[in-house]
RODO-2510 file (C-alpha; in nm, 4 decimals, decimal comma):
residues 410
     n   res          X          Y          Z
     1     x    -6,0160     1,2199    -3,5063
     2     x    -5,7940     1,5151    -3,6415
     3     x    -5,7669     1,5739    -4,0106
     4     x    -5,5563     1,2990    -4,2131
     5     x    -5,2565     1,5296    -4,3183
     6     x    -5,1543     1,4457    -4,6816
     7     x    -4,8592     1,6486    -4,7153
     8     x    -4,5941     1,7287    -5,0030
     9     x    -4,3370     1,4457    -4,9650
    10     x    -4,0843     1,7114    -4,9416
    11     x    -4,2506     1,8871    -4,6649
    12     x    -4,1529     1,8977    -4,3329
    13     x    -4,3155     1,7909    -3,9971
    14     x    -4,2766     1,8110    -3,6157
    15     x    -4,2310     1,4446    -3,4847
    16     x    -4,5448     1,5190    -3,2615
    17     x    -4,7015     1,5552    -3,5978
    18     x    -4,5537     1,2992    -3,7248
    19     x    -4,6466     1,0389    -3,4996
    20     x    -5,0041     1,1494    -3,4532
    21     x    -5,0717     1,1087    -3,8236
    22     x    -4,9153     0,7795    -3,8331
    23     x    -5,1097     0,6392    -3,5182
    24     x    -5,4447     0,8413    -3,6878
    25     x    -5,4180     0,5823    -3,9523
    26     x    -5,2956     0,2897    -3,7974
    27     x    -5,5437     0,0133    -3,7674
    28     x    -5,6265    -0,2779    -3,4583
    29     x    -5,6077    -0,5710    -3,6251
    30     x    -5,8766    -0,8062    -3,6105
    31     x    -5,8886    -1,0925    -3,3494
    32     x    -5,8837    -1,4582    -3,3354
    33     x    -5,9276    -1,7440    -3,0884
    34     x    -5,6808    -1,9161    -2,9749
    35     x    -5,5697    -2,1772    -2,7074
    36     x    -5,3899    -1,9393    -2,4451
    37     x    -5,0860    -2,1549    -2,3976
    38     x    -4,9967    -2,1054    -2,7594
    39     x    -5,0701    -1,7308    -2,6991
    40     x    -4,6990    -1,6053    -2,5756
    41     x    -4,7149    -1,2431    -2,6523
    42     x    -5,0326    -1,2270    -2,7697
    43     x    -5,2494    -0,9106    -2,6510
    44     x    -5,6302    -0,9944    -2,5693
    45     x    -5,8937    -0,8965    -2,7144
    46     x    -6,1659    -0,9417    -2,4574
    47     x    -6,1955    -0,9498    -2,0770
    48     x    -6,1705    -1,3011    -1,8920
    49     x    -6,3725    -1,3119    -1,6016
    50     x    -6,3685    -1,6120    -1,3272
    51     x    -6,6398    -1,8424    -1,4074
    52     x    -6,7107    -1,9920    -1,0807
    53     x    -6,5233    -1,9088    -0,7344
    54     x    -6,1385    -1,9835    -0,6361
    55     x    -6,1060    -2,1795    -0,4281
    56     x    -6,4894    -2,3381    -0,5045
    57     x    -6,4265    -2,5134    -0,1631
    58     x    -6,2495    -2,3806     0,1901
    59     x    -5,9032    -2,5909     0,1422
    60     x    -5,6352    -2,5918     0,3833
    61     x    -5,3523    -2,4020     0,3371
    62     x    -5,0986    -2,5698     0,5106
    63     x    -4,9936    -2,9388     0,6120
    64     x    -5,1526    -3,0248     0,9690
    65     x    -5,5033    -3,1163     1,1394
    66     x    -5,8250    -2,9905     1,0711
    67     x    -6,0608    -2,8727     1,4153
    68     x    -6,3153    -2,6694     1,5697
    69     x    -6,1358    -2,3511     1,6680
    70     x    -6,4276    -2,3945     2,0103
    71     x    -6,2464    -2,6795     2,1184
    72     x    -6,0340    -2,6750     2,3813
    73     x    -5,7506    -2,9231     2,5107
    74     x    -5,6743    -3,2457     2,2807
    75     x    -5,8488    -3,3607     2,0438
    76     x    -5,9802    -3,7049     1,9111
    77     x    -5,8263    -3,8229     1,5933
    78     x    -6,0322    -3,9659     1,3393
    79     x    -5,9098    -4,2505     1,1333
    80     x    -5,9315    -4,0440     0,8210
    81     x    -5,6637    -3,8085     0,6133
    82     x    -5,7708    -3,5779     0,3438
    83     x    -5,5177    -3,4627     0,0917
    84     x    -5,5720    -3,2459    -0,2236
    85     x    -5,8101    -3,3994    -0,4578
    86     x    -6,1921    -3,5716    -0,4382
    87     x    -6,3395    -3,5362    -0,1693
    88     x    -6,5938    -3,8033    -0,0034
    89     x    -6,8163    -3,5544     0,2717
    90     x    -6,6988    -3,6128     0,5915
    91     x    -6,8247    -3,4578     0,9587
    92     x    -6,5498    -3,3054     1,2221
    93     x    -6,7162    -3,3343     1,5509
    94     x    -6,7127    -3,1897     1,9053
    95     x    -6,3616    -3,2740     2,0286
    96     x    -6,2430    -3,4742     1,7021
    97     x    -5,9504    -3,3697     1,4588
    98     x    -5,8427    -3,5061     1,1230
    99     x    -5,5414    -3,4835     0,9063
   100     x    -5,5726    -3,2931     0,6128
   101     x    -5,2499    -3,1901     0,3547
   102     x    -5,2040    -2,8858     0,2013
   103     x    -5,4910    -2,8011    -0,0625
   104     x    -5,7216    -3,0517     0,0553
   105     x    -6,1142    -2,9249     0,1464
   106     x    -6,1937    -2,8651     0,5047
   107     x    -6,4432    -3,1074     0,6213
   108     x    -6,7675    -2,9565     0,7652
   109     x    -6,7366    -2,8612     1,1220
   110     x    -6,3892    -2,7746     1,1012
   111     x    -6,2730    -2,4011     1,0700
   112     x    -5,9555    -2,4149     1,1256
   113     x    -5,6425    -2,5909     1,0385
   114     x    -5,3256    -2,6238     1,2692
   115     x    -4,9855    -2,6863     1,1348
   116     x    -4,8514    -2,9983     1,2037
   117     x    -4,5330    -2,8110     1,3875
   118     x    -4,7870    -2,7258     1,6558
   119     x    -4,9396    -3,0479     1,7418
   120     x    -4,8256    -3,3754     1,8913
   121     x    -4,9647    -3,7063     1,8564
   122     x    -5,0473    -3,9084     2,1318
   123     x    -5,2545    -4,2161     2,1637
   124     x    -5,4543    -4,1263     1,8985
   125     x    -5,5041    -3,8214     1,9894
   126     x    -5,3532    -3,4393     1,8775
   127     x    -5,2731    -3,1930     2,1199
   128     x    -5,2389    -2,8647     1,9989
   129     x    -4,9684    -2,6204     2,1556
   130     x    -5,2032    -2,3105     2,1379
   131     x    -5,5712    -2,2259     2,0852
   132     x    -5,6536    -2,1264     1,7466
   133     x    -5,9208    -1,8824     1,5790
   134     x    -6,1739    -1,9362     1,3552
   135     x    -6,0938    -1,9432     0,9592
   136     x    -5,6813    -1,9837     1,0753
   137     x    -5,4959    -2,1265     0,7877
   138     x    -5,8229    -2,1904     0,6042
   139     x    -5,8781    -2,0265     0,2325
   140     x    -6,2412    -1,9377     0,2187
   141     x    -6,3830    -2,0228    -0,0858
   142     x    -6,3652    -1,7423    -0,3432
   143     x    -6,0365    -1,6256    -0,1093
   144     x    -5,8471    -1,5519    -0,4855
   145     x    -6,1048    -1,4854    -0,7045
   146     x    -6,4452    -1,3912    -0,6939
   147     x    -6,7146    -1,5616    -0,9974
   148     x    -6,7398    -1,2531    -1,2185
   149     x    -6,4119    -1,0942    -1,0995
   150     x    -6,2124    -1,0058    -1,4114
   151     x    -5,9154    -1,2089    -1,4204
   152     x    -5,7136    -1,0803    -1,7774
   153     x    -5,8679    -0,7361    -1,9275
   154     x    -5,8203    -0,6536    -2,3341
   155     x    -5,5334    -0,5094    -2,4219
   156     x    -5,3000    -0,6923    -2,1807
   157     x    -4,9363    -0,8945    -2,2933
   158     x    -5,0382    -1,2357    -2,2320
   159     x    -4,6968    -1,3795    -2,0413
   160     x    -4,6051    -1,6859    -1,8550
   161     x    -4,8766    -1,5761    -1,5457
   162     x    -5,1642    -1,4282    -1,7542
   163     x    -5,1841    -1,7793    -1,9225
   164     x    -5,1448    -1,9770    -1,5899
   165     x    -5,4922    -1,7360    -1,4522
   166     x    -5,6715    -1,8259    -1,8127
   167     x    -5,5983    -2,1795    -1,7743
   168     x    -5,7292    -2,1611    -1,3923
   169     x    -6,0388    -2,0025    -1,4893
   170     x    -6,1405    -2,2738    -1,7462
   171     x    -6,0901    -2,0502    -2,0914
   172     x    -5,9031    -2,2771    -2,3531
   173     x    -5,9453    -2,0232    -2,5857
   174     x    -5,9692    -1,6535    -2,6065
   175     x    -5,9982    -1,3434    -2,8319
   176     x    -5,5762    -1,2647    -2,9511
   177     x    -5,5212    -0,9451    -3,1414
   178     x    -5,3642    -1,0355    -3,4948
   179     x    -5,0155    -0,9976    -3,5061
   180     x    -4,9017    -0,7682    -3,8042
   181     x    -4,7639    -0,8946    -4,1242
   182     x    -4,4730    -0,6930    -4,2196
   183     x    -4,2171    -0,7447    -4,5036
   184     x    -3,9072    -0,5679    -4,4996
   185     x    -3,7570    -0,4299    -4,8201
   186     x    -3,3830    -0,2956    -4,8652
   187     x    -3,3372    -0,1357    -5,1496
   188     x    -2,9444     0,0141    -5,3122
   189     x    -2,7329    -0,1281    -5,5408
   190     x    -2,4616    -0,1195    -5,2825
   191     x    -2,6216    -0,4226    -5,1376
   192     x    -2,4778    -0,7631    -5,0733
   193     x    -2,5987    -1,0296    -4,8617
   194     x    -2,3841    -1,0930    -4,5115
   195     x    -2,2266    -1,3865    -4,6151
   196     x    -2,0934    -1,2022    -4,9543
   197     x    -1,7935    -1,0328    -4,9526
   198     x    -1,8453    -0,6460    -5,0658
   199     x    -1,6722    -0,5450    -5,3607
   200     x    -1,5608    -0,2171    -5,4358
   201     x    -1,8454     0,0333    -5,3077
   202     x    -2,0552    -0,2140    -5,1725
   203     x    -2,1366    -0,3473    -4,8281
   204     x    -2,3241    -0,6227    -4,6255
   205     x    -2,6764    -0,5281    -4,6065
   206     x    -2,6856    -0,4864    -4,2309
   207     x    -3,0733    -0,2743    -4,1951
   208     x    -3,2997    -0,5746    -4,3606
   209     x    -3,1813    -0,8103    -4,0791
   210     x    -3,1396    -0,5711    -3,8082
   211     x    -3,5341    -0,4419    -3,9696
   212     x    -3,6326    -0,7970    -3,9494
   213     x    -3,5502    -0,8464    -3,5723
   214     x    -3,6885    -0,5178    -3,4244
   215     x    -4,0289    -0,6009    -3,5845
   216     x    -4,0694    -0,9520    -3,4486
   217     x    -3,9211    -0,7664    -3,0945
   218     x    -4,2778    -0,5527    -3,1623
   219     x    -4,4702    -0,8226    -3,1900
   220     x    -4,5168    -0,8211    -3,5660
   221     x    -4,4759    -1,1254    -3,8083
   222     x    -4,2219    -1,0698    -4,1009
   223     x    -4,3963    -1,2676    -4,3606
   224     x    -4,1825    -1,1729    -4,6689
   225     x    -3,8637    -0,9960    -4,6917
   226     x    -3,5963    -0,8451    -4,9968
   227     x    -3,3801    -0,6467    -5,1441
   228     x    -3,4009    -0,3883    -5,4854
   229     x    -3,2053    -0,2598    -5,6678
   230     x    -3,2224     0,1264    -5,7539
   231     x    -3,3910     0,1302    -6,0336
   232     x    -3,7933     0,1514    -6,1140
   233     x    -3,8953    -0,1771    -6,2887
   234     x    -3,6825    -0,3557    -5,9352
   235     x    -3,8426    -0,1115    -5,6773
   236     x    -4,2074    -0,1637    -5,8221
   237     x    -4,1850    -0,5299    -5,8723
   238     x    -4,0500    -0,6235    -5,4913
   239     x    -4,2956    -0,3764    -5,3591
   240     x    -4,6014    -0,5292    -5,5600
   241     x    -4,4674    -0,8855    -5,3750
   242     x    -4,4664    -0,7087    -5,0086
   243     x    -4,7524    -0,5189    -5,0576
   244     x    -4,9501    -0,8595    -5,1521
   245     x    -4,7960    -1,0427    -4,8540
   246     x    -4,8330    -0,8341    -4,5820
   247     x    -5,0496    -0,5599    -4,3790
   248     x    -4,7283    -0,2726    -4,3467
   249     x    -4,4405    -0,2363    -4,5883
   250     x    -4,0670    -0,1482    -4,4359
   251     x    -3,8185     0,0300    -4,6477
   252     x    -3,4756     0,1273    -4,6224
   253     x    -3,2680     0,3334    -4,8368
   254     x    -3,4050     0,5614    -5,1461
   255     x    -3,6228     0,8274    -4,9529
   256     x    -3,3395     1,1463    -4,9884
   257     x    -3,2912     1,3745    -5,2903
   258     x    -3,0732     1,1848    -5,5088
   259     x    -3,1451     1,1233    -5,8386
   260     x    -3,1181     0,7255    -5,7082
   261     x    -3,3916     0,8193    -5,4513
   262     x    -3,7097     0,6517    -5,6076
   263     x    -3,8956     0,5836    -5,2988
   264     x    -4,1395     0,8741    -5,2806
   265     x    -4,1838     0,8706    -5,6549
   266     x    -4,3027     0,5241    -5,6490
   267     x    -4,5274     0,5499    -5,2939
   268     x    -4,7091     0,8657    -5,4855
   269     x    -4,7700     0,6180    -5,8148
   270     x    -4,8992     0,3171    -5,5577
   271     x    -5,0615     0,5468    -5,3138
   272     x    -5,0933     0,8456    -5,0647
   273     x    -4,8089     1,0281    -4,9164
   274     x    -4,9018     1,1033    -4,5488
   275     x    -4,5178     1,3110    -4,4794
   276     x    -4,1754     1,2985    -4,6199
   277     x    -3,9720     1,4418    -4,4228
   278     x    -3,9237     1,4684    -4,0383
   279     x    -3,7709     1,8079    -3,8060
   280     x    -3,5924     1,4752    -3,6888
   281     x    -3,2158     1,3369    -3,5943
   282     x    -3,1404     1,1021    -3,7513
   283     x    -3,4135     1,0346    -3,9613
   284     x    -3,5318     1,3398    -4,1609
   285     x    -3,5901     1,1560    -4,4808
   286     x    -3,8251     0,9271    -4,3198
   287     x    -4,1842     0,8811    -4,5258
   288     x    -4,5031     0,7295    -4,4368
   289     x    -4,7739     0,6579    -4,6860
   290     x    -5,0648     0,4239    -4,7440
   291     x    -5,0915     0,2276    -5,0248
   292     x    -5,4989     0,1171    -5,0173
   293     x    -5,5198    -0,0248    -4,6314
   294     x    -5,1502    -0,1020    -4,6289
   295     x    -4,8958     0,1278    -4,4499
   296     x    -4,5730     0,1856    -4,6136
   297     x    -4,2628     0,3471    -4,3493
   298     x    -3,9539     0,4611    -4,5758
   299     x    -3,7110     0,4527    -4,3404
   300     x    -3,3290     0,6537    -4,4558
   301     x    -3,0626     0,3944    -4,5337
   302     x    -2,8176     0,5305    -4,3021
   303     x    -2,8261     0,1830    -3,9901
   304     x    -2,8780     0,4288    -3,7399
   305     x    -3,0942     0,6517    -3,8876
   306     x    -3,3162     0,2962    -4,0037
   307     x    -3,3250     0,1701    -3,6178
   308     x    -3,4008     0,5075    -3,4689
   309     x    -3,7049     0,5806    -3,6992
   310     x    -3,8451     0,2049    -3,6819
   311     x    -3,7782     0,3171    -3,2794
   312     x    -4,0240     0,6327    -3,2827
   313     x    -4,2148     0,5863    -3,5682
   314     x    -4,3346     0,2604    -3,6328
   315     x    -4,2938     0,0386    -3,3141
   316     x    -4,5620     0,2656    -3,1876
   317     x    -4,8012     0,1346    -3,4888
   318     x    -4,7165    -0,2112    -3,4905
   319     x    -4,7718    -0,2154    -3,1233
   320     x    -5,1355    -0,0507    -3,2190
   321     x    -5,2518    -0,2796    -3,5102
   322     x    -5,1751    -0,5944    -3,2768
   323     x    -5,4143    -0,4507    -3,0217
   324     x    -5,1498    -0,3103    -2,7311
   325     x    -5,3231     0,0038    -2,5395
   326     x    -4,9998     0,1670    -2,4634
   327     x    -4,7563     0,1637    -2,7203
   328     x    -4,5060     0,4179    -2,6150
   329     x    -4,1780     0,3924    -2,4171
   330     x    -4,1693     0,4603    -2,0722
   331     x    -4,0282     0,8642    -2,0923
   332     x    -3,8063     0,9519    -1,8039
   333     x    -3,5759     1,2414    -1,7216
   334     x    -3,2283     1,1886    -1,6703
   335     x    -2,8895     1,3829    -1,5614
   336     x    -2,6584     1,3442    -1,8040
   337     x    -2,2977     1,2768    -1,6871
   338     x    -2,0883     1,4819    -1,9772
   339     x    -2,0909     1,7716    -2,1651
   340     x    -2,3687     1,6803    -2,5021
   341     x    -2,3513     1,9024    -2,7945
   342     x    -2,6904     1,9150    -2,9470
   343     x    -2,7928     1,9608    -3,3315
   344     x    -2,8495     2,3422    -3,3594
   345     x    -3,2033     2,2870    -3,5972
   346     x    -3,3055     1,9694    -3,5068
   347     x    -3,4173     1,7863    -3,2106
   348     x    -3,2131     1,4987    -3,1750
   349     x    -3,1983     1,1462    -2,9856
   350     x    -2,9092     1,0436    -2,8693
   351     x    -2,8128     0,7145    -2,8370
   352     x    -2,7447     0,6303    -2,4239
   353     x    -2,6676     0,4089    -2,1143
   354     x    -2,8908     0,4815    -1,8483
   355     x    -2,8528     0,3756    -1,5290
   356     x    -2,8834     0,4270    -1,1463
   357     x    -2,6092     0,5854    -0,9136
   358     x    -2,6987     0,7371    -0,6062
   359     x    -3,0560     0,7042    -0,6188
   360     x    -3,0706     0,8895    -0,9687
   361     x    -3,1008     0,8297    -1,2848
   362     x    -2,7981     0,9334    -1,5034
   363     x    -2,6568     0,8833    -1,8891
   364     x    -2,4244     0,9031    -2,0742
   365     x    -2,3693     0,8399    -2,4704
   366     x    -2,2685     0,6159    -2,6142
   367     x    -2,0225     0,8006    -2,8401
   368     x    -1,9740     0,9206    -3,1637
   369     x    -2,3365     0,9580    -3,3028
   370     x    -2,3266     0,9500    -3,6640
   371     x    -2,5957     0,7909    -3,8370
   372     x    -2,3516     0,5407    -3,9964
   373     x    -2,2030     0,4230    -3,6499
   374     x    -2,4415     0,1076    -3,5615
   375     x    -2,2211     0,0449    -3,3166
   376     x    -2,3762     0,3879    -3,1049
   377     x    -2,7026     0,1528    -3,1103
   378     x    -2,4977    -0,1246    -2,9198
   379     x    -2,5825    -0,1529    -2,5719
   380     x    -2,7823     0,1402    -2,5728
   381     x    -3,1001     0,1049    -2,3567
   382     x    -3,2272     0,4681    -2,4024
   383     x    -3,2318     0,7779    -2,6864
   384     x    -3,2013     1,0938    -2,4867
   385     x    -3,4208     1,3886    -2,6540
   386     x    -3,1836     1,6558    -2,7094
   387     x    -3,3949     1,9939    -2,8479
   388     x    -3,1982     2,2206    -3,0704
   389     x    -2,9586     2,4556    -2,9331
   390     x    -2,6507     2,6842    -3,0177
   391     x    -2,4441     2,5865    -2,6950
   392     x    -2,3500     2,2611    -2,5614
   393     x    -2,5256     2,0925    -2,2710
   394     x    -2,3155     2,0930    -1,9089
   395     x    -2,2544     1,7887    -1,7376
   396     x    -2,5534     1,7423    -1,4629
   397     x    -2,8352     1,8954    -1,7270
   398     x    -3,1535     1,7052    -1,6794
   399     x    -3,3264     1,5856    -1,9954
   400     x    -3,6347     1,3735    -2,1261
   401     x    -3,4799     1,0449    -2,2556
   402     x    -3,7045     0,7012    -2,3940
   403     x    -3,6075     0,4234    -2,2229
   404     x    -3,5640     0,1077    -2,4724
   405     x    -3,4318    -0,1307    -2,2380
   406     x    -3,3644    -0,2107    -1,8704
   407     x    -3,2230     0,0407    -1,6615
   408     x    -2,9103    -0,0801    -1,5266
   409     x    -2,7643    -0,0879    -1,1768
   410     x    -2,4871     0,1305    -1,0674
***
């Protein structure tokens, strides 16, 4: 492991830097077990392995009779019909056919099935339209999984088919990853609650809710949530409460260099400053610190600048601590489709619509990108990475964007 940087909170780092520290420190979470089909979204902890073959019997896999492939002409039909479910033994003779449904075992002596479509009845007995070979439309036993083949390894999203295989296989319960607790904290006295109406200088606290939904979109579990007030007694108290109730503590707001800015000052009273500032756009206030095991992101109070950082910077670690291998966004390159003007110190992402045309993949942005603009985050699926630069980007320049949502058609 490299070196835990403890820098000045007024220092700045690269965002390589950056996010290396933060996923140096970040913890798995400890597992559980639970019944799978209450696991939605849940990343396992363990490999599942088949416990016995699949299918533990040769079963038929379509409606129609069951023969000897050796046979040849029609065939005698028994007065017997198998369908899916138990099975009393049974013996398919030298000339003899029975009827067998989809699913159901094939008796011994048969090794082969034929489709109903290719047969006629006749005087109790089946004539086939062609000769069949041996094992046709029959699933050997062990023909989708092997005992001892792995079935779901650690580390894997369990979704609608993962649980369907853990069910199969007989586990009704399994090793889950922990989701993280998070609380979200907004702090300003501009604040008011959506439903308020701002007065004079104020406004609706939009980052707490939209905070609140990109965590649980991570996987994490917001267990408390507030606002402060900018002022020390406020900011220490709420803290002390979301520190108490959860694993990782989300600011907003307080983490410049105003004299209103009491974020850092309090993190360095609680606990250790990891970074506090970021060679970042938007975002350069941003601050990470640990307060005992707990992980503390101060995110800028600027909406954009609050959903870009919780983007970069901590999706990646919430994805970690609830036990996800890969917690990055897929990273493509793109052509984009108008002239970009990039920051000339900073790298920057750029909020954009990617999509296909052509058989490429091209974007464009979503407009204005100031950091108070939310509405640049709005149908966005992807932040282009824009290094700094003194001259403006052409139209057709290729560049590395993050994808944060589907690609769309042309």
């Amino acid at each position: 492991m490299r070196p835990i940087l403890t820098a000045s909170p007024y220092e700045m780092v690269s965002v390589d830097l950056a996010i290396s520290t933060i996923l140096d420190l970040t913890p798995v979470l400890t597992t559980g077990q639970v019944a799978p089909w209450t696991a939605e979204g849940r990343i396992l902890a363990q490999d599942v392995r088949a416990d016995a073959p699949l299918p533990a019997e040769r079963r038929s896999a379509v409606d129609g009779y069951a023969v000897r492939s050796e046979d040849r002409g029609s065939r005698r039909l028994l007065d017997e019909e198998i369908a899916a479910g138990p099975f009393d033994h049974l013996q398919v003779g030298a000339g003899e056919a029975v009827r067998i449904m989809t699913g159901g075992v094939v008796p011994d002596g048969a090794d082969a099935v034929v489709m109903v479509e290719e047969t006629r009845e006749d005087d109790g007995r089946v004539h086939l339209d062609r000769d069949l070979n041996g094992g046709a439309n029959v699933h050997r036993i062990g023909n989708d999984l092997e005992p001892g083949q792995l079935v779901v390894a650690a580390g894997t999203v369990l979704g609608p088919a993962e649980i369907g295989l853990l069910a199969t296989v007989g586990a009704a319960h399994v090793a889950v990853h922990r989701r993280p607790r998070v609380a979200v904290l907004a702090t300003g006295d501009e604040l008011v609650e959506p439903w308020e109406t701002p007065s004079t200088g104020c406004v609706r606290d939009s980052n707490r809710y939209a905070l609140i939904a990109a965590v649980r979109e991570a996987g994490g579990e917001v267990v408390w949530h507030g606002t402060a007030r900018d002022e020390e007694s406020d900011l220490a108290e709420q803290a002390d409460q979301a520190l108490s109730a959860a694993d990782v503590l989300i600011t907003s707001g307080g983490v410049s260099m105003g004299t209103r800015d009491l974020i850092k000052p309090l993190l360095e009273s609680l606990g250790t400053i990891h970074f506090g500032r970021v060679n970042f756009k938007p975002g350069k206030p941003l601050t990470f610190a640990s307060v005992g095991s707990k992980l503390v992101f101060g995110l800028p109070g600027y909406p954009v600048s609050s959903l870009v950082t919780f983007e970069v910077f901590v999706r990646p670690a919430l994805l970690k601590m609830g036990g996800r291998r890969s917690v990055f966004r897929p990273r493509v390159e793109v052509e984009i489709e108008h002239e970009v003007r990039p920051d000339q110190v900073r790298p920057e992402y750029q909020r954009a619509v990617v999509r296909w045309q052509a058989g490429c993949l091209v974007a464009r942005t979503t407009g204005s990108q100031g950091s108070s603009r939310l509405l640049s985050m709005q149908g966005a699926n992807a932040l282009l990475e824009i290094a700094p630069a003194d001259h403006p980007l052409p139209a057709g320049q290729r560049v590395p964007a993050l994808l944060t949502g589907p690609i769309r058609n042309e």
